[in-house]
C-alpha positions in Angstrom: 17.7 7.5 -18.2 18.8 10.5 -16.4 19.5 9.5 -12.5 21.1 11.9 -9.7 21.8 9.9 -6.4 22.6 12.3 -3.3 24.5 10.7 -0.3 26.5 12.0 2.6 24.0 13.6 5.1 23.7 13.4 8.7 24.1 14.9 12.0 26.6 17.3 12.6 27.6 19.5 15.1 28.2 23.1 14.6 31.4 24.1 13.4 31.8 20.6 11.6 31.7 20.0 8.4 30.7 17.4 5.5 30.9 16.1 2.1 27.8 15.6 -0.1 28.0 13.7 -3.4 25.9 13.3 -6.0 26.3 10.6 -8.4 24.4 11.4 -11.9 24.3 8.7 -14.7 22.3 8.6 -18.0 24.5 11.6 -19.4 28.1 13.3 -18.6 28.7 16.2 -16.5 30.8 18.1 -18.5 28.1 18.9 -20.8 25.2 20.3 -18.3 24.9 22.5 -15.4 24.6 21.3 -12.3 23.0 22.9 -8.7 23.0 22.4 -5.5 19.9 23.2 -3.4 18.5 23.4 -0.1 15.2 23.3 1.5 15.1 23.6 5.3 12.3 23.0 7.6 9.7 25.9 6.8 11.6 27.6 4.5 11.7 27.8 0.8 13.9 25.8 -1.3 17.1 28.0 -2.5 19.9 27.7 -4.2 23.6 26.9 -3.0 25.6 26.1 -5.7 25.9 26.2 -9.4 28.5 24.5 -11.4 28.5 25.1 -14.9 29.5 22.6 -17.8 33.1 24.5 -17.8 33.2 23.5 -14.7 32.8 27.1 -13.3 31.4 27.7 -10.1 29.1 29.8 -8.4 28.5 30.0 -4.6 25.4 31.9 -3.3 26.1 34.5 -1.2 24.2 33.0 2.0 27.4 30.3 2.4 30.0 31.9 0.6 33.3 31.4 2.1 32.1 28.1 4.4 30.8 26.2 1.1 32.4 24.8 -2.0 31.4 22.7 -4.7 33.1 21.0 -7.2 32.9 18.1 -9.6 34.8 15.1 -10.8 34.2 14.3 -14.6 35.7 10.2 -14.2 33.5 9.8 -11.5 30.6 11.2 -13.0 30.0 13.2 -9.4 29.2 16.7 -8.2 30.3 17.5 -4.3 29.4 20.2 -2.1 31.8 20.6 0.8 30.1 22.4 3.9 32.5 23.7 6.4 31.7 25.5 9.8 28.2 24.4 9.6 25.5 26.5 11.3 22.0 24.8 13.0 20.5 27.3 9.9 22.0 25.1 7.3 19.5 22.2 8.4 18.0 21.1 5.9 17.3 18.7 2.7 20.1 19.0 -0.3 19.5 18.6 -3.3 21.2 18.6 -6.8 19.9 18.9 -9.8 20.6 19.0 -13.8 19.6 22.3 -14.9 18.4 22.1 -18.5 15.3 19.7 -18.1 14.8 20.1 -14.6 16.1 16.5 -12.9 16.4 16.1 -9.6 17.5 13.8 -7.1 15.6 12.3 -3.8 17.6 14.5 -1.8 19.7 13.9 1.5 18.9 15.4 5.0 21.7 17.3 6.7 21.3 18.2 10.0 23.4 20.3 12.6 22.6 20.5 16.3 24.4 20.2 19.2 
């Protein structure tokens, strides 16, 4: 069955940076499109990231130029790369399989000094 795994939260400090994976098994990337999304504490969840089955991506304006996502088809993994980190990007991220709606658990990033 369809399974998406995130991993690679924590604490951070402003101005660091981290990796987030997602592991999906039950089908292959390179056929779906794939999101990141974020849900911080009172807030709504948006999206971050998209990145399409032709491995295409698209970075949402609010973390343009600090964010990046990517994929790696062998691994079967989708990463977001968050750089220069702001105490506003606390939250929960989570990726997802667009075309019937899976997501995964979700991991907790947090930034504070």
């Amino acid at each position: 069955q369809v399974q998406l795994v995130e991993s690679g939260g924590g604490l951070v400090q402003p101005g660091g940076s981290l990796r987030l994976s997602c592991v999906a098994s039950g089908f292959a990337l390179d056929l779906y499109a794939m999101r990141w999304s974020r849900q911080g504490p009172g807030k709504e969840r948006e999206t971050v990231a998209t990145i399409f089955s032709d491995g295409r991506t698209l970075i949402e304006d609010s973390v343009s130029g600090r964010f990046d996502a990517s994929r790696d088809t062998e691994e079967n993994t989708v990463y977001l790369e968050m750089n220069r980190l702001k105490t506003e990007d606390t939250a929960v991220y989570y990726c997802s399989r667009l075309r019937g709606n899976y997501w995964g658990r979700g991991t907790q990033v947090t930034v504070s000094s």
